[in-house]
ROVEX-658937 format. One record per residue (C-alpha): residue in three letters; x, y, z. Coordinates in steps of 0.5 Angstrom, whole numbers, padded with zeros to 4 digits, always signed. Example, Ala and Ser with C-alpha at 12.3 -4.5 7.8 and 13.67 -1.06 7.14 Angstrom:
2
ALA+0025-0009+0016;SER+0027-0002+0014;
***
This chain:
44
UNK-0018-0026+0027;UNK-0025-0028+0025;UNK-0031-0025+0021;UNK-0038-0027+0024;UNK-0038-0030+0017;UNK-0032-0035+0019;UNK-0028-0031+0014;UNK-0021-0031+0017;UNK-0018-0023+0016;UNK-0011-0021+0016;UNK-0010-0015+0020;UNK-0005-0012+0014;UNK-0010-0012+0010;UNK-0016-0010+0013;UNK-0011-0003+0015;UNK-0009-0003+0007;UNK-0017-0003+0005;UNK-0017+0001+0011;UNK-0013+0007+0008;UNK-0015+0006+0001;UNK-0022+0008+0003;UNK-0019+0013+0006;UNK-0016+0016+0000;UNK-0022+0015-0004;UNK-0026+0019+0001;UNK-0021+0025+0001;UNK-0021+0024-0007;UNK-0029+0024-0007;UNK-0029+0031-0002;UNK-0024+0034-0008;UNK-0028+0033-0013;UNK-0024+0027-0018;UNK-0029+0023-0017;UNK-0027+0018-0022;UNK-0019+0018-0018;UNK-0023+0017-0013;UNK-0026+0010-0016;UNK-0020+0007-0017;UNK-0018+0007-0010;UNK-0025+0005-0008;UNK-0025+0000-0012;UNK-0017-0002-0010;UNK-0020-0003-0003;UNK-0025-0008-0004;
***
């Protein structure tokens, strides 16, 4: 699959950040935001 910048994205990946975020944001809703960081920084 490509990005409109010709970048080739892996599925897996893509849902593995995906997820990350997702942990990030329920660390964010609760408070822990340095736990939160972690995972954000894990998705990127």
């Amino acid at each position: 699959m490509n990005d409109r910048n010709g970048c080739w994205l892996n599925p897996k990946e893509i849902m593995q950040n995906y997820i990350l975020y997702n942990i990030g944001l329920i660390h964010t809703s609760n408070g822990e935001h340095t736990k939160a960081l972690e995972y954000y920084f894990q998705a990127l």
